[in-house]
Every structure is written in C-alpha cells, then in structure tokens.
N, C-alpha and C positions, 0 to 999 in steps of 0.2 A: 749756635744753630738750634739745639734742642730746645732752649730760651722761648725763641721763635715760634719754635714748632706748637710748643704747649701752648702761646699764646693763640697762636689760628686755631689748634682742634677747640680753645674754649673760648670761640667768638670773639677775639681780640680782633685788634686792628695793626698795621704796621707803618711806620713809613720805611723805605728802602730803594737802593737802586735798582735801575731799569736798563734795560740794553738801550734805553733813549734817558727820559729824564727821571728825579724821583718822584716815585709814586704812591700811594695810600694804596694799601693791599688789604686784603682777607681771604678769608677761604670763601670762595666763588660759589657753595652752596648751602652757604648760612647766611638765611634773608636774617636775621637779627644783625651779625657782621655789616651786613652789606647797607642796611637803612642805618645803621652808625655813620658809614660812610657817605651816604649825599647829608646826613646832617652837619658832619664835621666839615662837607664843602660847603655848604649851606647849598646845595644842587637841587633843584628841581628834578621830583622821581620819573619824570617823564624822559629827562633823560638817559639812557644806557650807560654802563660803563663798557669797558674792555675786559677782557682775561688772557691769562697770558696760558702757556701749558708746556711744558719739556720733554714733549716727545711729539712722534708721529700717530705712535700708537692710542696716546689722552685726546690728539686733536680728532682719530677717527671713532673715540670712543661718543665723545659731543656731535660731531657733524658728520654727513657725509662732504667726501674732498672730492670736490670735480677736481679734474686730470689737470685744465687750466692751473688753477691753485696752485697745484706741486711745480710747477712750470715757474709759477710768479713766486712761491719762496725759494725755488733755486735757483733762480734769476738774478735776485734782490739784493743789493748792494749794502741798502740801509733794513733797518728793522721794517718789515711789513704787519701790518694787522689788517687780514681779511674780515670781510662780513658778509654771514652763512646763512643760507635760510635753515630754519626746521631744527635747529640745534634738541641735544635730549641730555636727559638728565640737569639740567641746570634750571635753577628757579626762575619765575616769572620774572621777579624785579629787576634780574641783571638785564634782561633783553629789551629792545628797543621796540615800541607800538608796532610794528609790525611784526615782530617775535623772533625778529633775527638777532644773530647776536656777532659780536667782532672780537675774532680771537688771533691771537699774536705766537706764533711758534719761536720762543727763546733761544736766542744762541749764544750768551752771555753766561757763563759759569755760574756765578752766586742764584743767578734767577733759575737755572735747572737744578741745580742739588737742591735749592728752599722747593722749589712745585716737585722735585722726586719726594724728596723727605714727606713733607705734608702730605702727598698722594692724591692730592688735589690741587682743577686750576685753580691760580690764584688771580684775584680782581688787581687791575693795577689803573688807576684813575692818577692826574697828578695831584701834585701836593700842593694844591694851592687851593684859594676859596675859589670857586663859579663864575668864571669869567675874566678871572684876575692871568697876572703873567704866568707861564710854568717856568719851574725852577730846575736853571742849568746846574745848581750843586747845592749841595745839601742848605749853606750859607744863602740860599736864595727865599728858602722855608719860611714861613711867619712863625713864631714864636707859637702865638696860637695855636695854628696848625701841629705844632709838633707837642703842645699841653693836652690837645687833644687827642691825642693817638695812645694806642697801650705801648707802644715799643716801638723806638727810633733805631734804628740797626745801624751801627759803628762802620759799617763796610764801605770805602770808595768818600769818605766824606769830604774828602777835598778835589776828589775827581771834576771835570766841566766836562758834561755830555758832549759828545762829537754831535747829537741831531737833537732839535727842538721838539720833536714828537715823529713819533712811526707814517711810513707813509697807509693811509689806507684807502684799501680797494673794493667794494660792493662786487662780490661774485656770486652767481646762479646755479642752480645747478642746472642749466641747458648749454651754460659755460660765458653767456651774457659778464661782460664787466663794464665798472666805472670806476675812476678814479674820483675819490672824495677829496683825499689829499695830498697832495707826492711830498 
C-alpha cells in the first residue's frame, strides 16, 4: 500500500480493482496524472473521467449532495456514480464540458483504505483503450495497457467483477434526475 501511495503523491498512474471493474487511477488533482491517463487510453480529452472518494465527508468536501443523492446511495444495490454540478477543488480536466463531474462513493475495502491513505479522490477510468471492452478481471487487461501504467496492484487478480460498470445517475441540485446508465 505505501508502494502505491508514493506512486500517486508523485503523479504515477495505477491500475487496480474497483467496487465494478479494473480501472486506471491517479490522484484526481494532478492534471499531469490525469493527461497520462486519456493518453494511455488513447481517450479524447473532451471526454470526463469518474472519481471515486471514501467517505461522506470527501464527497461534500467536492460537491454540494442534494438530499436526493443520499436517498439514491442508500438505496443502491450496485455501485452508483452520481454527476454533480459545480464540484470544487478538482481540476478543470477531470470534468465534463459542462463542468460537472461524476463521483462514486466506495464501499469496497481496498478502494477506501487506497483514497483514505492518499487523502485524495482518486480517478478510476477502465482499463481499457477508448471504446474497447472493459475488463471483468485483471486477465481481461491488454498487455499494453498494463506496460503503460507505473503500478499494477496484486489485489483481487483473479477476482470477475459481479457488475460491468456503475450504474450512473445525472443529479441537480433542484433534485431533477436522470438515469445515464442502470
């Protein structure tokens, strides 16, 4: 874990497991990090990524949480990732042309002790190139992809995700929702 840790405070990259599939991580406030990461998808920066956060208290340190929200993570069966308007403290790059961003409150062990440790959200995009399949277990990785990255984490590696990706929901703060993806 400290491994880890050193590699995100010095702009490293990760791959690692996810309360859904694996994913490419970094510290969610280092735009150098984070443009490794759509290069290493080969992603168009126009696209967003996700962050993930290990607590209640990191998520309202980013956004304000309409009441909704709390409603729909303790609701939610599978992993959710909401998307917030107005998010702070987080760099331009990770949010999406409209300046929202989609953050995923963890309930997966490995992924709250790595985001407490670090003390920051962490980005979690999957581990695949831009458009390609995501990877239900580590074995699903391209070679590539994993040449690419500063640190492949040993945790969970023969695991198959129970979910293909997080369901996500577009929330307002007037409490308006949509679902993007169940």
């Amino acid at each position: 874990m400290e491994k880890i840790i050193e590699i995100l405070e010095n702009g490293g990259t990760i791959l690692y497991p996810t309360d859904t599939i694996w994913g490419i991580g970094c510290d969610a406030t280092n735009i150098d990090a984070i443009n490794k990461i759509f290069e290493i998808k080969k992603r168009e920066k126009t696209k967003s990524m996700i962050i993930l956060v290990e607590s209640e208290k990191r998520l309202q340190d980013l956004v304000d949480v309409p009441e909704m929200a709390w409603e729909i993570i303790d609701l939610s069966e599978k992993p959710v990732t909401l998307i917030y308007d107005n998010p702070r403290n987080l760099p331009k790059e990770i949010l999406a042309e409209d300046g929202s961003i989609g953050i995923r409150l963890v309930k997966d062990d490995f992924c709250k002790k790595l985001i407490s440790k670090l003390n920051k959200p962490l980005v979690s995009t999957s581990a695949n190139f831009s458009g390609e399949k995501s990877p239900m277990k580590f074995s699903d990785i391209s070679q590539e992809i994993i040449d690419s990255v500063d640190f492949a984490v040993e945790e969970n590696l023969e695991k198959i995700s129970e979910y293909s990706g997080s369901s996500v929901i577009r929330i307002w703060n007037n409490g308006r929702i949509k679902v993007i993806r169940e």
